[in-house]
LUMLUMLO-480563 format. One record per residue: residue in one letter; x, y, z of N, C-alpha, C, O, CB in turn. Coordinates in steps of 0.1 Angstrom, whole numbers, plus 5000, padded with zeros to 4 digits. Glycine has a CB too. Example, Ala and Ser with C-alpha at 12.3 -4.5 7.8 and 13.67 -1.06 7.14 Angstrom:
<kedrens>
A513249435078512349555078513249675078514249675085511349555090 S512849785071513749895071512950005079513450115080514149945057 
</kedrens>
This chain:
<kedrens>
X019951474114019551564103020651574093021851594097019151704108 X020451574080021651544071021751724063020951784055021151374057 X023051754068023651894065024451864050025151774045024851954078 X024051984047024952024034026252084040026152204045024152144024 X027452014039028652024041029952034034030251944026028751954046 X030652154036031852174030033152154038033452194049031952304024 X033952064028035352044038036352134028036552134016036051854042 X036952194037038252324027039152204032039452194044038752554035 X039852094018040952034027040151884021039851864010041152084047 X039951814029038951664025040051534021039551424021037751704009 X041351574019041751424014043251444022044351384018041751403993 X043151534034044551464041044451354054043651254056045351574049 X045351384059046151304071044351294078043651194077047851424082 X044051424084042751384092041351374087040451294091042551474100 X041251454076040051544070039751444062038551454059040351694063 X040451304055039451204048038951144054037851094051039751124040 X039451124066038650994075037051084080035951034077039850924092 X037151174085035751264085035251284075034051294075035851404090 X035851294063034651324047033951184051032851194056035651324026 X034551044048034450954046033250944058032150934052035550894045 X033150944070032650914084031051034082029850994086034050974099 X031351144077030051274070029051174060027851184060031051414056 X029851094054029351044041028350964047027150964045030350974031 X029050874055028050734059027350814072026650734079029050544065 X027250914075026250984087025051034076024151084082027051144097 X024851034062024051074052023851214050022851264045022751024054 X025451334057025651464052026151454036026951384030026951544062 X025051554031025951604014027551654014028051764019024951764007 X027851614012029551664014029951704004029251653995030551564016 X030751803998031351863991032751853995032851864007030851973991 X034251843986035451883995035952013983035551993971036651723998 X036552093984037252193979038752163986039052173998036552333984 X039752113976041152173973041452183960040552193951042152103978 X043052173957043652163944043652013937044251983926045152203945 X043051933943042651793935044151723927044251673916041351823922 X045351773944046451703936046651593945047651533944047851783933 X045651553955045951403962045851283952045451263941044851373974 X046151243958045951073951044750953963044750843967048150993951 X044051073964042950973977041250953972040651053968042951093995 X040850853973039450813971038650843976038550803988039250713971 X037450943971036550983980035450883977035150833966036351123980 X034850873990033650813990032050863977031550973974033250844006 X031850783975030850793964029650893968028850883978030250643960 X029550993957028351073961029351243962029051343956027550993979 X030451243971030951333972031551403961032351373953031551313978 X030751573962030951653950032351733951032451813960029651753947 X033551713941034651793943034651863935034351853923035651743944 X035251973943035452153939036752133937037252093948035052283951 X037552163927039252183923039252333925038352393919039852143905 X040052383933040152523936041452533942041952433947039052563946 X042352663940043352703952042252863960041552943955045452743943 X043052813974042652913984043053013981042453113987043052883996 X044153053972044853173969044353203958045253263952046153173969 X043353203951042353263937041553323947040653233950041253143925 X041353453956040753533964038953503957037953473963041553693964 X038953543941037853543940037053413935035753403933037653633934 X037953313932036953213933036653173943035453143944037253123927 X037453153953037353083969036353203972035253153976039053073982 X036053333971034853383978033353313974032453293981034753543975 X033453283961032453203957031853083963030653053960032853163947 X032453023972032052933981030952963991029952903995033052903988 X031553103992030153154001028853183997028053214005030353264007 X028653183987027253163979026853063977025953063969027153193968 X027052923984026552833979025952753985025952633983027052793972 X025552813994024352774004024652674015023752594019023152703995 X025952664021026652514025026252524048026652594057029452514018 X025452434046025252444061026352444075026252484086024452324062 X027352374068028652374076030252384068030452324057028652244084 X030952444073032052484068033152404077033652444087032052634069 X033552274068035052204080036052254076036352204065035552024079 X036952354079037852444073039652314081040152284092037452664082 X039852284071041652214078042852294071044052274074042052004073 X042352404061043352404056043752624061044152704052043052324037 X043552664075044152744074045052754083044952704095043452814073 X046152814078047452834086047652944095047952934107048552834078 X047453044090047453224090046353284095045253244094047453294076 X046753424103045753454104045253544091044153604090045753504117 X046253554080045553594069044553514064043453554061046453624059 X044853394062043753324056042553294063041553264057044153204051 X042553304077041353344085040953444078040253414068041553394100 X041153574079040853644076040253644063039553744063041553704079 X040153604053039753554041038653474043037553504038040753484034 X038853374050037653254057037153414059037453494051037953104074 X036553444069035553534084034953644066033753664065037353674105 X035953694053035153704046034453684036033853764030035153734046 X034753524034034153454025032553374032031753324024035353354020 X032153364045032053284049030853324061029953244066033253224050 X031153484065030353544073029153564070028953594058030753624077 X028153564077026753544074026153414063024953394058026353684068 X027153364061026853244050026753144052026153094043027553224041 X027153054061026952934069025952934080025253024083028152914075 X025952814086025052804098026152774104026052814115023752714099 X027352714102028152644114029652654105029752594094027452464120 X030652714113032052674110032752594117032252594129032852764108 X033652534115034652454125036052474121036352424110034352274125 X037052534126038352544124039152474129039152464141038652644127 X040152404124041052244128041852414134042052524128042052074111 X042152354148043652444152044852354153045552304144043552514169 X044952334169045852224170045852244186045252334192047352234162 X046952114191046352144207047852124208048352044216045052014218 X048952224200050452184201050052374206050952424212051652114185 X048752464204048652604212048752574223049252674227047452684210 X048652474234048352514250049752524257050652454252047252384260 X049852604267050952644273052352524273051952404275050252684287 X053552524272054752484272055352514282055752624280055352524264 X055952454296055352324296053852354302053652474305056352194305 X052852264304051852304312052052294324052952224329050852244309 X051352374332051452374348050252294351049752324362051352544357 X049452174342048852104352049351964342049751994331047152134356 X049351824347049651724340048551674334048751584327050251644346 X047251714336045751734323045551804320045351904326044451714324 X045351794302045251944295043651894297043151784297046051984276 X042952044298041452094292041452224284041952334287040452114305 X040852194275040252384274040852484279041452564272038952424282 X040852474293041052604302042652604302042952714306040152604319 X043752524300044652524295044952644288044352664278044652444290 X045852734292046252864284046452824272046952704271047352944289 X046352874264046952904247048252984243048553064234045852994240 X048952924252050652994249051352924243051052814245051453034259 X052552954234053152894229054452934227054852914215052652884221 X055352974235056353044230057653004219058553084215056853084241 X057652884216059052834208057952804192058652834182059952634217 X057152774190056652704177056352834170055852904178055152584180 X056452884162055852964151054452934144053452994143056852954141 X054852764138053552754137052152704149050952714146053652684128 X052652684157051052694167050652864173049552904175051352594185 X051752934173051853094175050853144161049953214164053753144174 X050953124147049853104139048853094141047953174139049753034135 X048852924147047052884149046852954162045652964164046552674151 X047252994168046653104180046153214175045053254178047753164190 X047153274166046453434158045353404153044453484153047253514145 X044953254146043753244140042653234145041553244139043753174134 X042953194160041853164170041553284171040553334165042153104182 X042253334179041753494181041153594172040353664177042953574184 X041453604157040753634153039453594146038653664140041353674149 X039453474150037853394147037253424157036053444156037753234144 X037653424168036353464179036553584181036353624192036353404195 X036753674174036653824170035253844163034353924166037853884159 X035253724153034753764138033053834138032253754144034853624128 X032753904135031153914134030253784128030753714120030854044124 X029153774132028053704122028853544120028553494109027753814105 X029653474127029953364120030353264134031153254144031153404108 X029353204128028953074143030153024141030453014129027452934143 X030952984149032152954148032552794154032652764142032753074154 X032752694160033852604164035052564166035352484158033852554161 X036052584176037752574176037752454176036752404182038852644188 X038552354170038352184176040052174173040452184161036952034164 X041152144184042052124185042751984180043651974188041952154195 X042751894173043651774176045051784181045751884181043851704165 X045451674185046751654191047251554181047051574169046651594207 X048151434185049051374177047751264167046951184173050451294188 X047851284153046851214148047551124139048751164136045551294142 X047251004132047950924128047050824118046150754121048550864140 X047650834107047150734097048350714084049150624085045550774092 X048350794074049550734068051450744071052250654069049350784056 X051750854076053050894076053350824095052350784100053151094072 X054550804102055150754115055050844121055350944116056250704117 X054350844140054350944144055950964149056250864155053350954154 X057351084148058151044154058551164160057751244156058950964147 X059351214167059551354176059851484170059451594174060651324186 X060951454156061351544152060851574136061351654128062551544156 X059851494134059251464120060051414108059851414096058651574115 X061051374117061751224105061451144096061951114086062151124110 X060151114102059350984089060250874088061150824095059151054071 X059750864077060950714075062550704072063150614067060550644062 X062950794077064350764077064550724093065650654095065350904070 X063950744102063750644113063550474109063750384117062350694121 X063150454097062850314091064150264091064850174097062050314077 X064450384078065950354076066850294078067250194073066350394077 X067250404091068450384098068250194106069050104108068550524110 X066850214108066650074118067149954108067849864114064750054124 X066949954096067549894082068949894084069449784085067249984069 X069349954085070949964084071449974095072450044096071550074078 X070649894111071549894119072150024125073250014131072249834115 X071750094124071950274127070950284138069750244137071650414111 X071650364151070950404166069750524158069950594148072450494181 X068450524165067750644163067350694176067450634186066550624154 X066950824174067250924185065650934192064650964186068051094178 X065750894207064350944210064951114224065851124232063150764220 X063951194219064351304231064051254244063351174249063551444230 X065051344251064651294264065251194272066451174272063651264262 X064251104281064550944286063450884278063150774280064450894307 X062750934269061350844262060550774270059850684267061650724253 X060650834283059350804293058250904294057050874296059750814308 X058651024291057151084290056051064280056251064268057351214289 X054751044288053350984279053351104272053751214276051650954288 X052751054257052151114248051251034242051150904240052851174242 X050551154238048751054232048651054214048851154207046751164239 X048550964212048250934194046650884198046050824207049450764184 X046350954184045450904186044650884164044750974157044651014200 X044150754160043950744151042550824140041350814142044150624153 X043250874131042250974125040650934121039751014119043051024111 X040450824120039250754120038750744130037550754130039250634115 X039250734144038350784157038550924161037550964167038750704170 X039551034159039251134156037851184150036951224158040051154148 X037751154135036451164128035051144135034051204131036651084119 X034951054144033351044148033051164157032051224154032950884156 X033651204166033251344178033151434166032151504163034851414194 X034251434158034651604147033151584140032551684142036551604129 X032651524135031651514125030351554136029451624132031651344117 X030351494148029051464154029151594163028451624173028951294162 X030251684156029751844158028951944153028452054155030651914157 X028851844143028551924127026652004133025851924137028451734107 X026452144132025252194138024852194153023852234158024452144132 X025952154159025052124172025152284182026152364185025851964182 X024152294184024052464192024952464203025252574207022352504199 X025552354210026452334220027752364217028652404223026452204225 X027652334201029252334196029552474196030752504196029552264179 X028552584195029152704185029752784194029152774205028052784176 X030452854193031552954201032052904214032152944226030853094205 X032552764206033252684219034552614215034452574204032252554226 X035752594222036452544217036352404224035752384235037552624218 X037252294215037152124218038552104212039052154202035752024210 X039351994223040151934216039851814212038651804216041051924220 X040151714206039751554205041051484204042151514198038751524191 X040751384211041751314214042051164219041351154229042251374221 X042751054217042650934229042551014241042651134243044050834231 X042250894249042550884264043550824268043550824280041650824272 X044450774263045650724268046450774262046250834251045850584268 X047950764269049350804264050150704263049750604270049950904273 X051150684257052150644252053650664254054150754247051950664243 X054550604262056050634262056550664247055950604238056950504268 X057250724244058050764233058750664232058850624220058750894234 X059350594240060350464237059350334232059850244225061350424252 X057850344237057150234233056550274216056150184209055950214244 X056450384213055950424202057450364189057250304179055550604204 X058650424193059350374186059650214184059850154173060250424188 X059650154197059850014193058649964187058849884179060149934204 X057349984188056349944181056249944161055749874152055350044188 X057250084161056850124147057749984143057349884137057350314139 X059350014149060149884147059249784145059049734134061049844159 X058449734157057849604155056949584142056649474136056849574167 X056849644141055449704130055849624120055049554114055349884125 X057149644116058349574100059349474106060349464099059849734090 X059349394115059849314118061549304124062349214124059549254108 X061549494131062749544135062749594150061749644155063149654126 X063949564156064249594170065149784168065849804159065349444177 X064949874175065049974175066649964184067049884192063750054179 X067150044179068550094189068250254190068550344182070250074180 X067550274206067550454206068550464215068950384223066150534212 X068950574213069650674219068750804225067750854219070450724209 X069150834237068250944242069251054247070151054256067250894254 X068351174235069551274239068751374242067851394235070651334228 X068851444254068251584261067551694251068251734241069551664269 X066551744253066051814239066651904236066651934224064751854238 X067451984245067552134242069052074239069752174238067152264255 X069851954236071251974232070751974219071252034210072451874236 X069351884215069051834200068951964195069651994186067851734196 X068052054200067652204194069452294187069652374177066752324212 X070452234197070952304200071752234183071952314175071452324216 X071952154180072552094168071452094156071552064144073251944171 X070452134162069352174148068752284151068052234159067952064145 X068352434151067452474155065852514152065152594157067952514157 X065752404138064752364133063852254144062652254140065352314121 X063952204150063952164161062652204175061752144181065152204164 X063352314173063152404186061352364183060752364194063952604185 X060852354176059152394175058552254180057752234189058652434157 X059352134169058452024171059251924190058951814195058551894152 X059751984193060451924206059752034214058552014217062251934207 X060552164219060252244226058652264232058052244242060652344220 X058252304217056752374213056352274211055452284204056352474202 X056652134214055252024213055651924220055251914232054851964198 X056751784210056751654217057951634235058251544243057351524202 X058251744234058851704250058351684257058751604265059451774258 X056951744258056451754273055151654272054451624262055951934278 X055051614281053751504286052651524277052451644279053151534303 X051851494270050951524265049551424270049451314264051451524253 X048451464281047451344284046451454282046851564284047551244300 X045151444280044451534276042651484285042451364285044551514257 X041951554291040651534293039851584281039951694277040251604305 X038751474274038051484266036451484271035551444264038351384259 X036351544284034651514288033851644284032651654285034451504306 X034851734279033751874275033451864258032751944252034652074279 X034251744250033851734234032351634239031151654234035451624222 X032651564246031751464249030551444251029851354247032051424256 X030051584260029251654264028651654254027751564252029651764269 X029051754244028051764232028151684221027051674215028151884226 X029151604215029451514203028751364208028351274200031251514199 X028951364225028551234226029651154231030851194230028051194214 X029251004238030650954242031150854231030450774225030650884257 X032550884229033450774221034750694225035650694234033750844210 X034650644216035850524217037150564211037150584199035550384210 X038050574217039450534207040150404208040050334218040650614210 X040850364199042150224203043250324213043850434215043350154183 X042950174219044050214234045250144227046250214228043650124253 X045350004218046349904218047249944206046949944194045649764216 X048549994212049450094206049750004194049450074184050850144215 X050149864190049749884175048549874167048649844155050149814170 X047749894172046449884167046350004158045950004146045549884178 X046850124169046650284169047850294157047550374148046950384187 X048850244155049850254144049350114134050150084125051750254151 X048650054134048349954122047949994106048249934096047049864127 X047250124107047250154090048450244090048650274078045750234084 X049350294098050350394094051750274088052550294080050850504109 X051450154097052350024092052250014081053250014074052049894096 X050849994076050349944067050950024055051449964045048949944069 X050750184057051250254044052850284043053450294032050550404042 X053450294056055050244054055250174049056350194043055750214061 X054549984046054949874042054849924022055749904013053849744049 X053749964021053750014010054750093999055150083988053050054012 X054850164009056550264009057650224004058450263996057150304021 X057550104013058850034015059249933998060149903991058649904033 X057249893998057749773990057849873974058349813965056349613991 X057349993971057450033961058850123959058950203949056150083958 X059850133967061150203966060950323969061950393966061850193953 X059850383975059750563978060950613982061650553991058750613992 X061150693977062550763978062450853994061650943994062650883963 X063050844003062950884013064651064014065851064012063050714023 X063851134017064751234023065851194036065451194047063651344027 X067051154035067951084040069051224044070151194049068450954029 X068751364040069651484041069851464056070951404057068951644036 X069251474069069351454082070451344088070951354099068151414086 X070751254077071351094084072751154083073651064083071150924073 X073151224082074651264084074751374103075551374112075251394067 X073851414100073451504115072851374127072751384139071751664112 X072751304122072051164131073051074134073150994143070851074123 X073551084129075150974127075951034139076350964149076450994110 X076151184139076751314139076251284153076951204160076151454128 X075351344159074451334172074751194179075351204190072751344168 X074551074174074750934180075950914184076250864195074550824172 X076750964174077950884180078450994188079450954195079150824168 X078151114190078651214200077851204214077951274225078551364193 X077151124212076551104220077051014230077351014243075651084215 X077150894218077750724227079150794236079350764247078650544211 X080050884229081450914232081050944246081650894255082251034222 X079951054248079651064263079950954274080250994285078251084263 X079950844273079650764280081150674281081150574289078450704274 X082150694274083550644272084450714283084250834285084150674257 X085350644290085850694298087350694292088250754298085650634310 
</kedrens>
Protein backbone atom coordinates (compact mmCIF):
# COMPACT_ATOMS: atom_id res chain seq x y z
CA UNK A 1 0.00 0.00 0.00
CA UNK A 2 1.73 3.28 -1.04
CA UNK A 3 1.87 5.84 2.17
CA UNK A 4 2.14 9.38 2.15
CA UNK A 5 5.58 9.83 3.79
CA UNK A 6 7.67 12.39 5.50
CA UNK A 7 11.39 12.17 6.18
CA UNK A 8 12.59 15.07 8.84
CA UNK A 9 16.36 14.72 7.43
CA UNK A 10 16.15 12.74 3.77
CA UNK A 11 19.61 13.59 2.26
CA UNK A 12 22.19 12.14 4.87
CA UNK A 13 24.59 9.43 5.64
CA UNK A 14 21.36 6.98 6.13
CA UNK A 15 18.08 8.70 5.40
CA UNK A 16 18.86 9.04 1.39
CA UNK A 17 19.31 5.65 0.76
CA UNK A 18 15.65 5.00 2.47
CA UNK A 19 14.10 8.21 0.62
CA UNK A 20 15.50 6.69 -2.47
CA UNK A 21 14.39 2.75 -1.52
CA UNK A 22 10.42 4.70 -0.31
CA UNK A 23 10.49 6.02 -3.76
CA UNK A 24 10.88 2.85 -5.81
CA UNK A 25 8.41 0.94 -3.02
CA UNK A 26 5.73 3.68 -4.86
CA UNK A 27 5.46 5.76 -1.13
CA UNK A 28 4.76 9.63 -1.88
CA UNK A 29 7.69 11.00 -0.18
CA UNK A 30 8.22 14.30 1.03
CA UNK A 31 11.79 15.27 2.71
CA UNK A 32 11.91 18.42 5.10
CA UNK A 33 15.38 20.00 5.92
CA UNK A 34 17.45 23.19 5.28
CA UNK A 35 18.14 22.12 1.60
CA UNK A 36 21.93 22.80 2.23
CA UNK A 37 23.00 19.20 0.96
CA UNK A 38 24.38 18.77 -2.15
CA UNK A 39 22.42 15.27 -2.71
CA UNK A 40 19.96 14.12 -5.56
CA UNK A 41 16.74 13.16 -4.78
CA UNK A 42 14.88 10.78 -6.64
CA UNK A 43 12.28 12.11 -9.08
CA UNK A 44 8.84 12.80 -7.83
CA UNK A 45 10.08 13.70 -4.31
CA UNK A 46 8.46 16.90 -2.93
CA UNK A 47 11.01 19.12 -0.84
CA UNK A 48 10.14 21.17 2.10
CA UNK A 49 13.21 23.83 2.88
CA UNK A 50 12.61 24.28 6.55
CA UNK A 51 14.82 24.61 9.88
CA UNK A 52 13.60 22.52 12.90
CA UNK A 53 14.17 25.51 15.01
CA UNK A 54 11.27 27.93 13.24
CA UNK A 55 8.91 26.20 16.16
CA UNK A 56 6.05 27.49 14.01
CA UNK A 57 6.72 26.55 10.77
CA UNK A 58 7.90 22.95 11.66
CA UNK A 59 4.44 22.68 13.62
CA UNK A 60 2.95 23.13 10.30
CA UNK A 61 3.96 19.77 9.25
CA UNK A 62 1.52 18.43 11.31
CA UNK A 63 -1.29 19.50 9.26
CA UNK A 64 -0.52 17.99 6.38
CA UNK A 65 -1.99 14.91 6.36
CA UNK A 66 1.45 12.66 6.16
CA UNK A 67 0.79 8.84 6.87
CA UNK A 68 4.30 8.33 8.28
CA UNK A 69 6.74 10.43 10.00
CA UNK A 70 10.79 9.11 9.32
CA UNK A 71 12.14 11.50 11.93
CA UNK A 72 16.58 11.20 11.66
CA UNK A 73 17.10 14.42 12.67
CA UNK A 74 16.43 14.46 16.52
CA UNK A 75 19.09 14.75 19.00
CA UNK A 76 17.34 16.06 22.33
CA UNK A 77 14.93 15.27 24.28
CA UNK A 78 13.85 18.87 23.57
CA UNK A 79 13.31 18.32 20.09
CA UNK A 80 11.35 15.23 20.93
CA UNK A 81 9.48 17.11 22.66
CA UNK A 82 8.59 19.41 19.77
CA UNK A 83 8.17 16.17 17.47
CA UNK A 84 5.37 14.38 20.31
CA UNK A 85 3.88 18.25 19.63
CA UNK A 86 3.89 18.72 16.27
CA UNK A 87 2.98 15.37 15.34
CA UNK A 88 0.54 13.81 18.02
CA UNK A 89 -2.65 12.71 16.79
CA UNK A 90 -1.42 13.57 13.28
CA UNK A 91 0.24 10.68 11.86
CA UNK A 92 -0.65 7.12 11.55
CA UNK A 93 2.95 5.97 12.20
CA UNK A 94 6.30 7.59 13.51
CA UNK A 95 9.70 6.07 13.43
CA UNK A 96 12.55 7.65 15.45
CA UNK A 97 16.32 6.86 14.18
CA UNK A 98 18.04 6.33 17.85
CA UNK A 99 21.09 4.52 17.82
CA UNK A 100 22.23 1.12 19.12
CA UNK A 101 25.59 3.04 20.62
CA UNK A 102 22.25 3.32 23.81
CA UNK A 103 22.70 -0.48 24.92
CA UNK A 104 24.63 -1.12 28.01
CA UNK A 105 28.76 -0.62 28.07
CA UNK A 106 30.24 -3.15 28.08
CA UNK A 107 27.31 -5.63 27.56
CA UNK A 108 26.99 -8.58 29.79
CA UNK A 109 25.94 -10.78 26.86
CA UNK A 110 28.17 -11.06 23.54
CA UNK A 111 24.53 -10.73 21.39
CA UNK A 112 22.86 -7.59 21.54
CA UNK A 113 18.87 -7.85 21.26
CA UNK A 114 16.30 -5.43 22.25
CA UNK A 115 16.22 -6.65 25.67
CA UNK A 116 19.76 -5.35 25.96
CA UNK A 117 19.59 -2.58 28.61
CA UNK A 118 19.68 0.99 27.41
CA UNK A 119 22.59 2.30 29.45
CA UNK A 120 25.15 4.39 28.58
CA UNK A 121 27.34 5.82 30.94
CA UNK A 122 30.45 7.61 29.07
CA UNK A 123 28.66 9.01 25.69
CA UNK A 124 26.55 12.18 26.18
CA UNK A 125 25.28 11.80 23.08
CA UNK A 126 23.60 8.24 23.22
CA UNK A 127 22.62 9.45 26.97
CA UNK A 128 20.46 11.95 24.61
CA UNK A 129 19.05 9.45 22.36
CA UNK A 130 17.99 7.53 25.57
CA UNK A 131 16.12 10.75 27.00
CA UNK A 132 14.41 10.73 23.67
CA UNK A 133 13.36 7.31 23.88
CA UNK A 134 11.91 7.64 27.02
CA UNK A 135 10.10 10.40 26.37
CA UNK A 136 8.57 9.08 23.15
CA UNK A 137 7.20 6.10 24.79
CA UNK A 138 5.73 8.45 27.28
CA UNK A 139 4.03 10.40 24.59
CA UNK A 140 0.14 10.36 24.33
CA UNK A 141 -1.75 9.57 20.97
CA UNK A 142 1.38 8.94 18.84
CA UNK A 143 2.00 5.46 17.30
CA UNK A 144 5.41 5.48 17.70
CA UNK A 145 8.67 3.12 16.29
CA UNK A 146 12.39 3.16 18.04
CA UNK A 147 14.66 1.72 15.13
CA UNK A 148 18.26 1.71 16.38
CA UNK A 149 21.23 1.52 13.73
CA UNK A 150 24.60 0.59 14.57
CA UNK A 151 27.76 1.41 12.50
CA UNK A 152 26.27 2.53 8.99
CA UNK A 153 28.40 3.43 6.10
CA UNK A 154 28.31 5.06 2.77
CA UNK A 155 30.16 8.33 2.20
CA UNK A 156 32.59 9.29 5.04
CA UNK A 157 35.42 5.93 6.61
CA UNK A 158 34.16 3.99 9.34
CA UNK A 159 37.18 4.67 11.86
CA UNK A 160 37.22 4.38 15.91
CA UNK A 161 37.73 7.82 16.88
CA UNK A 162 36.01 9.62 13.92
CA UNK A 163 39.17 10.66 12.20
CA UNK A 164 37.93 10.35 8.66
CA UNK A 165 40.43 10.99 6.32
CA UNK A 166 43.28 11.99 7.99
CA UNK A 167 43.58 8.16 8.61
CA UNK A 168 44.06 8.44 4.63
CA UNK A 169 46.48 10.84 5.25
CA UNK A 170 48.79 9.75 7.41
CA UNK A 171 48.75 6.25 5.42
CA UNK A 172 50.05 8.85 2.46
CA UNK A 173 52.76 9.96 4.36
CA UNK A 174 53.89 6.82 5.74
CA UNK A 175 52.70 7.86 9.27
CA UNK A 176 51.52 4.70 11.85
CA UNK A 177 47.55 5.05 12.50
CA UNK A 178 46.13 4.12 15.64
CA UNK A 179 43.63 1.20 16.08
CA UNK A 180 42.21 0.87 19.99
CA UNK A 181 42.84 -1.87 21.61
CA UNK A 182 44.54 -5.32 19.87
CA UNK A 183 41.85 -4.61 16.76
CA UNK A 184 40.52 -8.02 17.34
CA UNK A 185 37.31 -7.22 18.64
CA UNK A 186 34.23 -7.78 15.92
CA UNK A 187 32.34 -4.96 15.02
CA UNK A 188 29.46 -4.75 12.54
CA UNK A 189 29.18 -2.19 9.51
CA UNK A 190 26.75 -2.41 7.92
CA UNK A 191 25.89 -0.43 4.40
CA UNK A 192 23.09 2.29 4.39
CA UNK A 193 21.33 0.91 1.25
CA UNK A 194 20.74 -2.44 3.09
CA UNK A 195 19.89 -0.59 6.10
CA UNK A 196 17.12 1.06 4.02
CA UNK A 197 15.04 -2.01 2.89
CA UNK A 198 13.89 -3.46 6.80
CA UNK A 199 13.68 0.76 7.84
CA UNK A 200 11.24 1.34 4.93
CA UNK A 201 9.37 -2.06 5.01
CA UNK A 202 8.37 -0.65 8.58
CA UNK A 203 6.66 2.03 7.24
CA UNK A 204 2.63 1.23 8.77
CA UNK A 205 3.02 -2.05 9.83
CA UNK A 206 0.77 -2.70 13.09
CA UNK A 207 3.79 -4.99 14.37
CA UNK A 208 6.05 -2.06 14.11
CA UNK A 209 4.20 0.35 16.50
CA UNK A 210 5.34 0.70 20.08
CA UNK A 211 8.29 -1.49 19.47
CA UNK A 212 11.73 -0.94 19.43
CA UNK A 213 14.23 -2.55 16.37
CA UNK A 214 17.72 -2.28 15.70
CA UNK A 215 18.96 -2.98 12.10
CA UNK A 216 21.95 -4.19 11.28
CA UNK A 217 24.52 -6.78 9.34
CA UNK A 218 24.94 -10.08 10.65
CA UNK A 219 28.49 -10.19 10.63
CA UNK A 220 31.32 -8.43 12.39
CA UNK A 221 34.49 -7.19 11.47
CA UNK A 222 38.09 -6.93 13.25
CA UNK A 223 38.98 -3.34 13.58
CA UNK A 224 42.41 -4.21 12.18
CA UNK A 225 40.54 -5.74 9.02
CA UNK A 226 38.45 -2.67 8.56
CA UNK A 227 41.55 -0.49 8.54
CA UNK A 228 43.57 -2.46 6.25
CA UNK A 229 40.71 -2.71 3.89
CA UNK A 230 40.01 1.14 3.75
CA UNK A 231 44.05 1.06 3.00
CA UNK A 232 43.31 -1.48 0.35
CA UNK A 233 40.53 0.42 -0.88
CA UNK A 234 43.44 3.40 -2.38
CA UNK A 235 46.10 1.14 -3.06
CA UNK A 236 47.79 1.50 0.64
CA UNK A 237 49.18 -0.88 3.26
CA UNK A 238 48.31 0.49 6.83
CA UNK A 239 50.93 0.79 9.72
CA UNK A 240 48.69 0.44 13.05
CA UNK A 241 49.59 0.90 16.21
CA UNK A 242 47.41 -0.45 19.02
CA UNK A 243 47.01 1.59 21.95
CA UNK A 244 44.71 0.56 25.05
CA UNK A 245 41.52 2.74 24.97
CA UNK A 246 41.45 4.24 28.19
CA UNK A 247 45.34 5.54 27.71
CA UNK A 248 43.78 7.14 24.28
CA UNK A 249 40.82 8.76 26.43
CA UNK A 250 43.35 9.66 28.68
CA UNK A 251 45.46 12.01 25.99
CA UNK A 252 42.04 13.05 24.43
CA UNK A 253 39.09 13.17 26.50
CA UNK A 254 37.00 13.82 23.64
CA UNK A 255 37.39 10.32 23.22
CA UNK A 256 35.86 8.92 26.01
CA UNK A 257 32.28 8.68 24.02
CA UNK A 258 33.20 7.28 20.62
CA UNK A 259 35.74 4.46 22.32
CA UNK A 260 34.31 3.97 25.74
CA UNK A 261 30.49 4.62 24.89
CA UNK A 262 30.76 2.76 21.60
CA UNK A 263 33.74 1.25 19.34
CA UNK A 264 35.68 -0.73 22.16
CA UNK A 265 33.49 -3.20 22.84
CA UNK A 266 32.39 -6.14 20.59
CA UNK A 267 29.62 -5.08 18.71
CA UNK A 268 27.47 -8.44 17.03
CA UNK A 269 23.84 -7.83 17.00
CA UNK A 270 20.57 -10.42 16.56
CA UNK A 271 18.28 -9.12 13.90
CA UNK A 272 15.31 -11.82 14.12
CA UNK A 273 12.73 -9.44 15.98
CA UNK A 274 13.16 -6.47 12.84
CA UNK A 275 12.66 -9.48 10.68
CA UNK A 276 9.69 -10.76 12.15
CA UNK A 277 7.86 -7.84 10.98
CA UNK A 278 9.92 -6.02 8.01
CA UNK A 279 10.58 -9.40 6.63
CA UNK A 280 13.85 -11.27 5.94
CA UNK A 281 16.92 -9.39 4.43
CA UNK A 282 20.19 -9.40 3.16
CA UNK A 283 23.31 -7.47 3.93
CA UNK A 284 27.02 -7.55 2.20
CA UNK A 285 29.03 -9.77 4.31
CA UNK A 286 32.25 -8.97 1.89
CA UNK A 287 34.14 -6.28 3.86
CA UNK A 288 35.02 -4.38 0.74
CA UNK A 289 32.05 -4.66 -0.72
CA UNK A 290 30.41 -3.10 2.56
CA UNK A 291 33.20 -0.12 2.25
CA UNK A 292 33.03 0.05 -1.81
CA UNK A 293 30.90 3.32 -2.17
CA UNK A 294 32.66 4.90 1.00
CA UNK A 295 36.02 4.13 -1.34
CA UNK A 296 34.36 5.37 -3.89
CA UNK A 297 33.58 8.97 -2.24
CA UNK A 298 37.07 9.11 -0.52
CA UNK A 299 38.54 8.63 -4.07
CA UNK A 300 36.62 11.59 -5.01
CA UNK A 301 37.93 13.55 -2.10
CA UNK A 302 41.12 12.71 -2.76
CA UNK A 303 41.02 13.49 -6.48
CA UNK A 304 39.38 17.01 -5.99
CA UNK A 305 42.00 18.33 -3.08
CA UNK A 306 39.17 18.31 -0.06
CA UNK A 307 40.75 20.00 2.48
CA UNK A 308 40.95 17.62 5.33
CA UNK A 309 41.01 18.69 9.18
CA UNK A 310 44.76 17.51 9.97
CA UNK A 311 44.45 19.59 13.82
CA UNK A 312 44.71 15.81 15.51
CA UNK A 313 48.12 14.80 13.46
CA UNK A 314 50.31 16.39 15.97
CA UNK A 315 48.41 14.36 19.00
CA UNK A 316 48.80 11.19 16.59
CA UNK A 317 52.43 11.63 15.97
CA UNK A 318 52.38 12.51 19.76
CA UNK A 319 50.54 9.03 20.76
CA UNK A 320 52.70 6.79 18.13
CA UNK A 321 55.78 7.54 18.80
CA UNK A 322 55.07 7.36 22.70
CA UNK A 323 53.90 4.56 22.09
CA UNK A 324 56.72 2.74 19.82
CA UNK A 325 59.15 4.18 22.86
CA UNK A 326 57.17 1.60 24.94
CA UNK A 327 58.73 -1.09 23.38
CA UNK A 328 62.63 0.20 23.42
CA UNK A 329 64.71 -1.15 25.94
Amino acid sequence: MALNVLFVGGTGQISLPCVEYAVAQGHKVSVFNRGQRDATLPAGVTSIVGDMKDAAAYRGLGDMGFDVVAQFMVFTPEQMAEDIATFAGKTRHYLFISSASVYEKPARHYIITERTPAVNPYWGYSQAKIACETLLQGAANLHWTIVRPSHTVRTGLPTMMGEGDIVIRRMQQGKPVIVAGDGTSPWTLTRSRDFAVPYVNLFGKSGALGEIFHITSDRGYSWNDIYSAIGRGVGLTPQIVHVPSDTLVAYNRAWEGPLLGDKTWSALFDNSKVKRVAGDFKCSEDLDEVLAESIGFLKQRLASNAPVNMELDPLFDRITSEQAALGRS
